[in-house]
N, C-alpha and C positions, 0 to 999 in steps of 0.2 A: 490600340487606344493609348496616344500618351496621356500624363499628369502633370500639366503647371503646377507652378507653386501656389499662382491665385486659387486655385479651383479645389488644390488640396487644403489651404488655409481657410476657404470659406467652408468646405465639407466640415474641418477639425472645429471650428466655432460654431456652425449650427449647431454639430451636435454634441458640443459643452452646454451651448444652452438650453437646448433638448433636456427635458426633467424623465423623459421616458428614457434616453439612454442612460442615466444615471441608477436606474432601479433596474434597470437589465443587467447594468456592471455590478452590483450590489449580487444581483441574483448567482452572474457567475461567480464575483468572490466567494460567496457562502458555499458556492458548489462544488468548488475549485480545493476549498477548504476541508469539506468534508472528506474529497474523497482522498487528498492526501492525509488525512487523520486513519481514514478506514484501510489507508494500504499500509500505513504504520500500526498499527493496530496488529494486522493480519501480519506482518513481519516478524512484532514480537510473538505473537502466536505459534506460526509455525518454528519460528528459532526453540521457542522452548520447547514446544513438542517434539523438534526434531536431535534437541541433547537429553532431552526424556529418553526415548527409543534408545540413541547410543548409551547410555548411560544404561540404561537393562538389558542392553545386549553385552555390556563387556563384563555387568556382573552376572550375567547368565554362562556367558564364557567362563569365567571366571571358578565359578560353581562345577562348574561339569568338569575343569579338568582336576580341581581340589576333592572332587568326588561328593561336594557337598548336595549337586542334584542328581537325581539318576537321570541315565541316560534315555529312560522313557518320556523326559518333560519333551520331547521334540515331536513326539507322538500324538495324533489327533484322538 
């Protein structure tokens, strides 16, 4: 199937004036929006949690060979 230019130009003007493709493009901006909001979100989320953990682990290190925890903390 080729695409003239007439055929692509009458397609792109229907549906500019098409008011239903307008609120579908509306629907996906909002959508489109969200969900890069929600993956940035979740980026800082896990960044912090993830220099949380190191951060307890090298003062847990840290601990164990100053002798300041006993060596039972590894113990269930």
């Amino acid at each position: 199937m080729r695409f003239s230019l007439p055929i692509v130009k009458n397609f792109l003007v229907r549906f500019y004036r098409d008011e239903g493709g307008q609120a579908v493009l509306e629907y996906v901006l909002v959508l489109s929006g969200t969900l890069v909001g929600a993956g940035m979100l979740a980026r800082g989320i896990l960044s912090a949690l993830d220099s949380g953990v190191l951060k307890l682990g090298g003062q847990l290190e840290k601990d164990l060979r100053t002798g300041r925890a006993p060596l039972s903390v590894y113990q269930n």
